[in-house]
DRENNU-793932 format. One record per residue (C-alpha): residue in one letter; x, y, z. Coordinates in steps of 0.25 Angstrom, whole numbers, plus 5000, padded with zeros to 4 digits. Last residue first. Layout:
AXYZ...
END
This chain:
X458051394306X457751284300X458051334286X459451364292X460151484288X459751554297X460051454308X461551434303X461751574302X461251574314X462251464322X463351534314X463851474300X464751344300X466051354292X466951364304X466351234310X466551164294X467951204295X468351164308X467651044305X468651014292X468850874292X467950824281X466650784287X466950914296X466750984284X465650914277X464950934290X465051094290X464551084275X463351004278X463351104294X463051254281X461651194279X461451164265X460251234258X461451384253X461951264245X463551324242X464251274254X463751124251X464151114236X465551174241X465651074253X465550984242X466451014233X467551044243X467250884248X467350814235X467950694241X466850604233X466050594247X466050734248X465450764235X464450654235X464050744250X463950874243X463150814233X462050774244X462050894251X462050974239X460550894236X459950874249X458650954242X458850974228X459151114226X460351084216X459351014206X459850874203X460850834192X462050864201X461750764210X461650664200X463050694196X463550714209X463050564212X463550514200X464950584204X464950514218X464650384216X465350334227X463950234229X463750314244X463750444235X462750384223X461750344235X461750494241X461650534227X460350464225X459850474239X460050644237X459350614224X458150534228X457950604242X457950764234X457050704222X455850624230X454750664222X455550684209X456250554212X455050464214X454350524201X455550504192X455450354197X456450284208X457150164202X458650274204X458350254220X458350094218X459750084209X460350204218X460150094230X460949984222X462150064217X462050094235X462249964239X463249974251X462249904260X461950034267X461650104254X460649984251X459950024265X459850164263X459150144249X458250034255X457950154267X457650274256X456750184248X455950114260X454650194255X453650194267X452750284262X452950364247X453150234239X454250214228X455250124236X454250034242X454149924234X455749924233X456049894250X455749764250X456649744236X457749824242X457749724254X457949604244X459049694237X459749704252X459749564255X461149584265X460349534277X460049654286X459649714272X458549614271X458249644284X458049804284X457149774270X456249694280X456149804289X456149914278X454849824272X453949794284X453149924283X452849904269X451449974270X450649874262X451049764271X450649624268X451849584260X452749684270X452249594281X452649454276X454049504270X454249554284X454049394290X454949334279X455949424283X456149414296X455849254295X456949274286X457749354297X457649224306X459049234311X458549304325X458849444323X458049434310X456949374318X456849504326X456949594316X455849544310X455149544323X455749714325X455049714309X453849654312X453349744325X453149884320X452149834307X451849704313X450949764325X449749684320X450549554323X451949494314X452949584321X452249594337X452049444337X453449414331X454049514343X453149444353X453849314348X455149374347X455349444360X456949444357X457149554366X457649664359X456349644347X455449614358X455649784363X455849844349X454449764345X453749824358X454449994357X453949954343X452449944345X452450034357X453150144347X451850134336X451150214346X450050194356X449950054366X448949964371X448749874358X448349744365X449549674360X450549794361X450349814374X450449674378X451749674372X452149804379X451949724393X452449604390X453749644380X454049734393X453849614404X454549514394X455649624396X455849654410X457349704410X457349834414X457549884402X456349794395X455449864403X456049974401X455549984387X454249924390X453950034398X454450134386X453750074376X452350074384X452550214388X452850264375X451450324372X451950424382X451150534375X449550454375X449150554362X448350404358X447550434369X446350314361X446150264374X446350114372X447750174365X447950244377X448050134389X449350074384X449950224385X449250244399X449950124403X451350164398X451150284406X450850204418X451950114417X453050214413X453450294426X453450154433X454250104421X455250204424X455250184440X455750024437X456550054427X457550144435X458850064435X459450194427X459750104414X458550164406X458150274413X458350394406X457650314393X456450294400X456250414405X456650504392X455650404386X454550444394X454950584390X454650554377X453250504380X452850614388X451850564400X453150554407X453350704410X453150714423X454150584427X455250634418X456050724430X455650614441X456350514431X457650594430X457650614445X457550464446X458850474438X459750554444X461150474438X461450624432X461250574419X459950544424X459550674427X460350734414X459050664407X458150704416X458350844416X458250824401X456950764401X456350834410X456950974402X456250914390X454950914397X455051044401X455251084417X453851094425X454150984433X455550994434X455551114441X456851204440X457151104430X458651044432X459651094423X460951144430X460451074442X460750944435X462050964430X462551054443X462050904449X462850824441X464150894440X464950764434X465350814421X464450744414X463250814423X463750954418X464050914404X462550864406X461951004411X462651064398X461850994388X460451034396X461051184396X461451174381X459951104378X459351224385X459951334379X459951464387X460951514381X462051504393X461851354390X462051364374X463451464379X463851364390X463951224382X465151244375X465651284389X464751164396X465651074385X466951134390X466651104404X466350964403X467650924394X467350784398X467850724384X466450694383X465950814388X466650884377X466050784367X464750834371X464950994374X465250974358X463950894354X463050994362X463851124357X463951084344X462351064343X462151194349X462851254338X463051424345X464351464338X465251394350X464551274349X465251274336X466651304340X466351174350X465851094340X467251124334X468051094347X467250964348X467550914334X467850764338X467650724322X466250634328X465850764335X465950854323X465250754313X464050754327X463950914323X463950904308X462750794308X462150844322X461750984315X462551104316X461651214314X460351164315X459851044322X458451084320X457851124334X459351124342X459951214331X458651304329X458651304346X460051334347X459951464336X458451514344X459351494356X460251614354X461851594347
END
């Protein structure tokens, strides 16, 4: 284990990526994601110190900890400092990672500091922390969501007002680089925490009205915002005005809520005839299907199913496999022309059988799958998934062991899928064979 191998997993979650480590967790595994951690998996290591500290086995979990720490690896060192704090050694927690110099620590370790700060019940600190680095919009963020429900409104919207008057200032200026162009989102946001809403609907709302704002987020930070509090005739003035394409479907919404989904309706069926963009289609497709119509959402979503932008294809497929109706959804993939498959050939198949698999089908979608080319992309992962929904479990660890293109965690998960995690832990290569193996690596 070096660094280079923690930093390949922790970059591009390699190795043992969440889908096989969070099967482990939900089997209680613990002792497995403990042998693992063992090996060098980072991502075991986190998720077993975890469900140790939750049955308050604190001293285990800074043992599986140690090795990643003694490393030098920061994340393991962060990770450790809370087990420290959970088990109620709060300023050997704190000391542990506090910045020598705060003000010339990283961003990132602000943040960090700051987060275990407030876990800590130390929370002005945590603000002092942020409080250099507010002109980053994310870290505005941190701040805003550290606080909520730490009785300290009051000193964050201080911290935000002039930030979120430079940000209403910057459109007029043409500084459309403005980094916290959150500001305004974010004020309004505790705002409506703290209890003074009509003052939050105010205050963006005129904002919005005299175009005083940067990004696309202002527009649906306010719709979110009248949308939870019953704000309807702002809402309808947002939905129905030049701001329609982020505003209509949270009205829409809105008067679904209230009983009046055919005004709902009848209102999006007005902007998608106007609209040659089709932006209001998946939200009135969406209501249709709230309501059990689901060919009369098929059909909003048909004229778009052969275009390159916004095609709704792939979500109407999803959404008649939700409603059980899968016979139906093979009927609109099979429509595509020879020229829409051939251009789309690994997504139409893999959908196909995907389709054929959820209809029980299992030996028409084998049969179609052994039709294709063998290096079609997604192709064994596919079949090897028919197979062990039809109970052919052997076969298909077999068809995954022999693609040298499928990464050795597909078979690992199949294993613990089926009760044999001991097995699938075995079977996993080393941390570097993993990594050379990887074509990320």
């Amino acid at each position: 284990m070096n660094i280079d191998d923690l930093e390949w997993q922790s970059r591009g979650l390699g190795g043992y990526p969440p889908v096989l480590v969070d099967l482990l967790v939900e089997q209680g595994h613990v002792e497995l994601l403990v042998r693992a951690a063992s090996r060098g998996a980072w991502s075991c290591a986190r998720a077993a110190a975890r469900q140790l500290c939750k049955i308050a086995e604190f001293e285990r979990a800074l043992d599986v900890l140690e090795p990643f720490v003694e490393l030098g690896w920061e994340p393991a060192r962060w990770a450790a400092a809370d087990i420290v704090l959970q088990a109620g050694r709060v300023q050997q927690a704190l000391d542990w990672v506090r910045p020598d110099d705060v003000g010339l620590a990283s961003e990132h370790m602000c943040r960090d500091f700051a987060e275990l700060l407030v876990k800590a019940g130390q929370v002005d600190e945590a603000i002092t922390v942020l409080t250099p680095h507010l002109d980053r919009s994310w870290l505005l963020s941190v701040l805003v969501e550290l606080t909520e429900g730490q009785n300290r409104d009051e000193r964050v919207l201080e911290l935000l007002a002039p930030r979120a008057e430079r940000a209403r200032s910057a459109r007029g200026e043409e500084r459309w680089n403005l980094e916290a162009s959150n500001a305004q989102d974010l004020q309004a946001q505790v705002l409506e925490r703290s209890g003074r809403v009509d003052e939050a609907v105010r205050v963006l709302g005129a904002d919005i009205a005299a175009d005083r704002f940067l990004v696309q987020n202002t527009l649906t930070a306010y719709a979110e915002l009248l949308q939870r509090n019953g704000r309807m005739e702002e809402l309808r003035e947002l939905g129905i005005g030049e701001h329609a394409h982020v505003g209509l479907p949270y009205y829409a919404r809105a008067l679904e809520d209230r009983g009046q989904a055919d005004e709902a309706e009848t209102v999006l069926r007005r902007f998608i005839a106007a609209d040659e963009w089709g932006r209001f289609r998946w939200p009135l497709i969406e209501l249709l299907g709230r309501q059990g119509r689901i060919e009369d959402a098929v059909e909003v979503g048909r004229p778009t199913f052969d275009h390159h932008d916004a095609c709704l294809l792939e979500s109407v497929l999803h959404l008649l496999a939700e409603a059980g109706r899968f016979d139906d959804a093979l009927g609109i993939l099979d429509e595509r022309d020879a020229e829409f498959i051939d251009e789309h050939s690994s997504w139409f198949h893999t959908n196909r059988i995907w389709l054929l698999g959820e209809a029980g089908r299992y030996e028409e979608a084998l049969a179609h799958a052994a039709m294709l080319p063998t290096d079609l992309y997604g192709l064994t992962s596919s079949t090897a998934w028919i197979l062990e929904q039809a109970g052919r479990v052997e076969e298909a660890l077999g068809l995954l062991r022999a693609d040298a293109d499928v990464e050795a965690w597909e078979v690992a998960a199949l294993l613990v899928r089926h009760g044999r995690a001991d097995e699938a832990i075995d079977g996993m290569p080393s941390i570097a064979d993993l990594r050379a193996a990887s074509r990320w690596g």
